[in-house]
C-alpha positions in Angstrom: 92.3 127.6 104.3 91.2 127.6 100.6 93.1 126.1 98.1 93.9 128.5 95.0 95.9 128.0 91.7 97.5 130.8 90.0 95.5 131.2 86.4 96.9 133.0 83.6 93.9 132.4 81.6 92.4 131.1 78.3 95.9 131.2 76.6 98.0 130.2 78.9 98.1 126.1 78.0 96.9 125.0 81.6 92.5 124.6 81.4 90.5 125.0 84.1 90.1 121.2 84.5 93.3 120.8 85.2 93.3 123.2 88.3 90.0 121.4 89.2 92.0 117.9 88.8 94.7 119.3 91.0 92.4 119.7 93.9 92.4 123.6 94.2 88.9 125.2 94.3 89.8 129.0 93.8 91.6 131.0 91.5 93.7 133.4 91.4 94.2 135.4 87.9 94.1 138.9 86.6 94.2 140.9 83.2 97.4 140.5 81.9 96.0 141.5 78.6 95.3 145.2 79.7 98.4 147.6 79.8 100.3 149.0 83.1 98.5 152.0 83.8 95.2 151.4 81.8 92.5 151.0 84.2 90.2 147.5 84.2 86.8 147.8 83.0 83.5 146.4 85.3 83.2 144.7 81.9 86.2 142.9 81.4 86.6 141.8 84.8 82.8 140.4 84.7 84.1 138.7 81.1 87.0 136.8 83.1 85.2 136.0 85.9 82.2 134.4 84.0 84.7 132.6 81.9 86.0 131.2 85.4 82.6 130.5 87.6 80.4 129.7 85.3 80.9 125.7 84.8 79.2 123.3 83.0 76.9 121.5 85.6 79.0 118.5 85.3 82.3 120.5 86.7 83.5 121.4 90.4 82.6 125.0 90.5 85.4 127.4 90.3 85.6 131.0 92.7 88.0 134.1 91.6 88.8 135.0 94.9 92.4 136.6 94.4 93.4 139.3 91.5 97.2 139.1 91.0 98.2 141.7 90.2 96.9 145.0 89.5 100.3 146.3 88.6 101.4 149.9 89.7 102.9 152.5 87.0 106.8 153.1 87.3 104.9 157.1 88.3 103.8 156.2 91.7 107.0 154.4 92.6 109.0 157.5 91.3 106.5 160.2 92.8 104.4 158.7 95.4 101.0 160.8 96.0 102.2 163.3 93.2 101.0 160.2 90.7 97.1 161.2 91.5 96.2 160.4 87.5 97.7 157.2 88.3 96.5 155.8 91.7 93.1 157.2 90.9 93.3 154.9 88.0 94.7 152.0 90.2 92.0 153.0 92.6 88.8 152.7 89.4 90.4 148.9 88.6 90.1 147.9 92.3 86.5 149.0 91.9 86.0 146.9 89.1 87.2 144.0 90.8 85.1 144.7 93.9 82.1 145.6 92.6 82.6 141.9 90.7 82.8 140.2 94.7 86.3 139.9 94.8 87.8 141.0 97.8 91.6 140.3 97.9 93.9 142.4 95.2 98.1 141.4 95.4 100.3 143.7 94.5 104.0 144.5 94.4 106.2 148.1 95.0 109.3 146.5 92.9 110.9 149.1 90.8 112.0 148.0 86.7 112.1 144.6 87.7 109.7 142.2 89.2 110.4 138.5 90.4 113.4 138.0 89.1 116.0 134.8 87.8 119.1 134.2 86.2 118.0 130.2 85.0 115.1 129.2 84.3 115.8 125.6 83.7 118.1 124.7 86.5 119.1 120.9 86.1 117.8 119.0 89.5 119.3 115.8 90.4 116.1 114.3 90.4 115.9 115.4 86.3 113.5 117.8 86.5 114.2 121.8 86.6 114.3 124.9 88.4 114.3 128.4 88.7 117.8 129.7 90.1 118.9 132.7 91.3 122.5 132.5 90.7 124.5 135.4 92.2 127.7 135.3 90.3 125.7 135.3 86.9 123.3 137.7 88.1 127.1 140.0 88.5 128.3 138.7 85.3 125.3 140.3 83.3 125.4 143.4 85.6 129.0 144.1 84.9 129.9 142.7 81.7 126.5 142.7 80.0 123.9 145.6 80.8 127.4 147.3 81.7 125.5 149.5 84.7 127.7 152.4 85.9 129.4 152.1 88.5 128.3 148.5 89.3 131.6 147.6 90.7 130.5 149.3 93.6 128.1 147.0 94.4 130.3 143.9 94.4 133.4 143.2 96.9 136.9 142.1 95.3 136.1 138.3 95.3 132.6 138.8 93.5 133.9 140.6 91.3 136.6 138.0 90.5 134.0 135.4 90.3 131.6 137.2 88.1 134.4 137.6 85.1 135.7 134.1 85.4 131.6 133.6 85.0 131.2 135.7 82.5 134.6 134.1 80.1 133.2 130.8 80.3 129.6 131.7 79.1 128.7 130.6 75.7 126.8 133.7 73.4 124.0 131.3 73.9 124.0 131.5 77.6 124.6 135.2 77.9 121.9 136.0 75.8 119.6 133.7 77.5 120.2 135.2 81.0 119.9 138.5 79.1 116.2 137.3 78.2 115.5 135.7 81.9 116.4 139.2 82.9 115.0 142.1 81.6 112.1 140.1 79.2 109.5 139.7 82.5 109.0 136.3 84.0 105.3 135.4 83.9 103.1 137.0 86.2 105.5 139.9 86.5 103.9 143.4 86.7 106.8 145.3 85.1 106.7 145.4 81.6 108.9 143.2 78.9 111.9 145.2 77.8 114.8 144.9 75.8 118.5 145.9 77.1 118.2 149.3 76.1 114.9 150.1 77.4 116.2 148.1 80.4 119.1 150.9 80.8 116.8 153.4 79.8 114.2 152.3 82.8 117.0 152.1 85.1 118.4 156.0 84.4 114.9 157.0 85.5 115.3 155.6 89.0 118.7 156.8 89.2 119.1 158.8 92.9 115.8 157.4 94.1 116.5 156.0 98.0 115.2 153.5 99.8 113.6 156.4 102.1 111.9 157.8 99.5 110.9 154.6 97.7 109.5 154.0 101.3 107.6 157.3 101.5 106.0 156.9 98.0 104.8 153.5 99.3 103.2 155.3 102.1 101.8 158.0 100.2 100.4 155.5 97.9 98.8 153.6 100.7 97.5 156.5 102.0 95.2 157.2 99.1 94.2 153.2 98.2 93.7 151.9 101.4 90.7 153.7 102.6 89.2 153.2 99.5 89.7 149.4 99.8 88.3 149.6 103.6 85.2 151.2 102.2 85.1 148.8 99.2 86.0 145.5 101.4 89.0 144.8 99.6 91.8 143.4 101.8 95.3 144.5 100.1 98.2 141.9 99.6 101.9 143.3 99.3 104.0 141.0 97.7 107.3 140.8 99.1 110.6 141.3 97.2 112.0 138.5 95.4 114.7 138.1 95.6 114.4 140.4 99.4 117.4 142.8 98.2 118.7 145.9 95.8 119.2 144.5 91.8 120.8 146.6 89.6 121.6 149.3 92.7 117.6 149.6 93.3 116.3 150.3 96.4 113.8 147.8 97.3 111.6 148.5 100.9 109.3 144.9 101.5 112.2 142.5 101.8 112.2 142.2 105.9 109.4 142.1 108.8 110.5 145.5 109.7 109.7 146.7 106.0 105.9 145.6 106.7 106.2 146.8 110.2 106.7 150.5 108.9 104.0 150.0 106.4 101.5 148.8 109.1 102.9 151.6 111.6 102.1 154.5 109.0 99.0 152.8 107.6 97.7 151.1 110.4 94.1 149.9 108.7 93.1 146.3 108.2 93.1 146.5 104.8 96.6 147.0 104.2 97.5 143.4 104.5 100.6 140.9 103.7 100.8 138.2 100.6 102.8 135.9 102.9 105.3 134.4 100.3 107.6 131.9 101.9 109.6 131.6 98.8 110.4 135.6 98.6 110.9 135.7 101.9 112.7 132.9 102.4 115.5 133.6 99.8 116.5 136.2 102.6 118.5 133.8 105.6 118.0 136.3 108.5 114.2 136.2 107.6 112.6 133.9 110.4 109.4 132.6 108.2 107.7 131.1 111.4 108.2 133.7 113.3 106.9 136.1 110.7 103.7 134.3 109.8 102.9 134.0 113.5 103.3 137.9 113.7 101.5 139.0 111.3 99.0 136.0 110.8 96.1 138.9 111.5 96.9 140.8 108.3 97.5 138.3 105.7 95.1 137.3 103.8 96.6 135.5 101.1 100.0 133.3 100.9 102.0 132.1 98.5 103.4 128.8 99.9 106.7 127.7 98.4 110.6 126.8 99.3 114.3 127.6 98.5 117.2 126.2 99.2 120.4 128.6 100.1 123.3 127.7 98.1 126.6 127.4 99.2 127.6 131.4 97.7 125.5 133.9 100.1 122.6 135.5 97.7 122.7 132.1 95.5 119.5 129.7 95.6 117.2 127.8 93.8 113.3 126.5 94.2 113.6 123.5 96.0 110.7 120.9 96.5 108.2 122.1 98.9 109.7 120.1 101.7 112.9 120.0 100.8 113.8 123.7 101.5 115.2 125.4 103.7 111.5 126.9 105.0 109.5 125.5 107.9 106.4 124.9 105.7 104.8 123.0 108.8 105.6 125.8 111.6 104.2 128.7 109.0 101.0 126.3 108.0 100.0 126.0 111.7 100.4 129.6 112.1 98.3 130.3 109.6 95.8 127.8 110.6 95.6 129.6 114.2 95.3 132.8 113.0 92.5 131.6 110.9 90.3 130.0 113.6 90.5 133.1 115.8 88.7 134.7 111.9 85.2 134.7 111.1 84.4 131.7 109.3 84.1 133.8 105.6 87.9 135.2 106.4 89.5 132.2 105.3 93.3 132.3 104.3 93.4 131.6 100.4 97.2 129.8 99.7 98.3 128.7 96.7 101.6 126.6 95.6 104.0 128.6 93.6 106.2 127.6 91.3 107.1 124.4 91.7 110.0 121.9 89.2 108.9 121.6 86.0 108.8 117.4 85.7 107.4 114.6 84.0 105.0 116.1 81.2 105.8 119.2 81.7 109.1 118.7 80.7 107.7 118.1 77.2 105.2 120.8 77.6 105.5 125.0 77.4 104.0 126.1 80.6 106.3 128.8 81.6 108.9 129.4 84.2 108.2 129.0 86.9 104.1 127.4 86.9 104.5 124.0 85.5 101.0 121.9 86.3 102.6 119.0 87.5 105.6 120.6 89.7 102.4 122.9 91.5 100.4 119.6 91.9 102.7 118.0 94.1 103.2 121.2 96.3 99.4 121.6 96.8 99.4 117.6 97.5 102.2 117.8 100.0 100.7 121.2 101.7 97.2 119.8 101.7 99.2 116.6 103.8 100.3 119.0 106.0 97.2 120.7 106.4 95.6 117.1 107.1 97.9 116.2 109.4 97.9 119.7 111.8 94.2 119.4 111.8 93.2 116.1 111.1 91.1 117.0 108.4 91.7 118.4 104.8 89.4 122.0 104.3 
């Protein structure tokens, strides 16, 4: 398995010395720069890539070997294979990136909002922080803050009773930080940053949009892209939901292993293939992670390795410490590692830690929600023990 770090590049406060001090080898990075919609350049990919590969000869050479993400416009979500302009436009930045050797592109089918939070700062016992998803503020600013209609709908008598107790006790301060954590974009997210309004505003278009057809326009999408990306070599990654349910009354269609089932049934190519993210995933308690990775081992091709821990209000959770989740980080590892072997040896699964506490420096430093360098250091040392350990060798 090759060990990757998530790069938001030559602004983002982390250099590439530090991934290389981390241990990881690959990188995994895209062009956040360029809008939704605007298709990637030969050029500017070439530009990134050189910026990443080509090291001084002192330096452990880097690879980009994953482009997260190319994000899809809010048009294909709404209209599916309608959106041609679109997905051909989707379709000429994949190029870019293939005809630049690299082979795996993630991507996510979220509508208006991407990975989402209510803290980003969660206090840990331990001192340091970490992202939350806190259900009864997450109700609070959907009721009493954005204000949706008919919201109530959503939420059962005691939830509901919850959220306004939740939403009395919160300081201005802490309403319009959760506002932020909301509808700004968390890094990496490939929605765009909004503010309330526009948030509403976004939201009104998706109004009467179903799961089913939410589904379809997947398909259709897939339809168009993935032959494309056979004939390009490109191996697709969908990232699941996170969290794996409806926000804000959205439908959302890669939250279980019968979501990727239908996918896989209706597009049945090797290409279209599974970012394995054990922290999306796993913020769903009926998902069995294990049981996933060893079923669909053959069509992942890139993973995000990472844990929660379910609080003690269903929906509620928080990153935890990779081993101190609620995941099976050693049963999915070992599937992965046997679905690998039966691979040729050039289709290695690339992993990366995600997330991660922000501790020690980074407490003092600005490295973003959710990718502190420290907290992901620690995760890629305790996965690359576990790796060790299953094999008796580190790769």
């Amino acid at each position: 398995m090759k060990q990757a770090w998530r790069w938001f590049g030559p602004d983002a406060g982390i250099s590439l010395d530090a991934v290389r001090q981390a241990g990881a080898t690959d990188i995994v990075s895209a062009l956040h720069h360029i809008p939704i919609g605007t298709a990637w350049s030969y050029e500017e990919v070439s530009k990134r890539k050189s910026f990443i590969e080509d090291s001084p000869t002192s330096r452990i050479r880097l690879k980009w070997s994953v482009v997260e993400s190319i994000p899809i416009p809010d048009a294909v979500k709404l209209r599916g294979a309608a959106a041609k302009a679109e997905i051909d436009t989707w379709i000429a930045s994949m190029k870019a990136v293939a005809d630049n050797d690299i082979f795996v592109v993630c991507y996510n089918f979220m509508p208006v909002v991407d990975w989402t939070r209510t803290d980003t700062d969660f206090a840990m016992p331990s001192g340091a922080t970490a992202m939350r998803f806190d259900v009864e503020r997450y109700a609070a600013f959907d009721l009493h803050i954005l204000k949706r209609e008919n919201a109530e709908d959503d939420y059962d008598a005691a939830m509901i009773k919850r959220a306004n107790r939740m939403f009395e006790t919160m300081s201005d301060v802490e309403r319009e930080r959760v506002t932020n954590t909301i509808v700004a974009a968390l890094p990496g997210a490939a929605t765009q940053s909004l503010t309330l309004s526009e948030f509403r505003n976004k939201l009104n278009e998706y109004m009467g949009l179903s799961a089913e057809k939410l589904r379809q326009n997947l398909i259709e999408f897939l339809e168009i892209v993935t032959p494309a990306a056979e004939a390009m070599g490109v191996r697709l990654a969908l990232h699941p939901d996170d969290p794996p349910r409806s926000l804000f009354g959205l439908p959302r269609v890669v939250s279980t292993a019968d979501d990727y089932q239908a996918l896989f049934d209706a597009v049945p190519s090797p290409a279209n293939g599974i970012c394995f993210c054990t922290g999306s995933l796993g913020a769903r308690q009926d998902n069995d992670l294990v049981a996933m990775s060893e079923h669909f081992v053959d069509r992942i091709g890139f993973a995000h390795l990472r844990a929660v821990k379910h609080e003690v209000i269903p929906g509620s959770f928080h990153e935890a410490s990779l081993l101190e989740g609620d995941a099976d980080m050693v049963g999915v590892v070992r599937n992965l590692l046997a679905g690998e072997a039966r691979r040729a040896p050039e289709d290695e699964i690339i992993f990366r830690p995600d997330h991660g506490h922000r501790m020690l420096g980074d407490l003092h430093e600005d490295t973003g929600p959710g990718y502190p360098a420290v907290g992901r250091l620690r995760s890629l040392a305790e996965l690359r023990g576990i790796i060790a350990g299953l094999t008796g060798r580190l790769n």
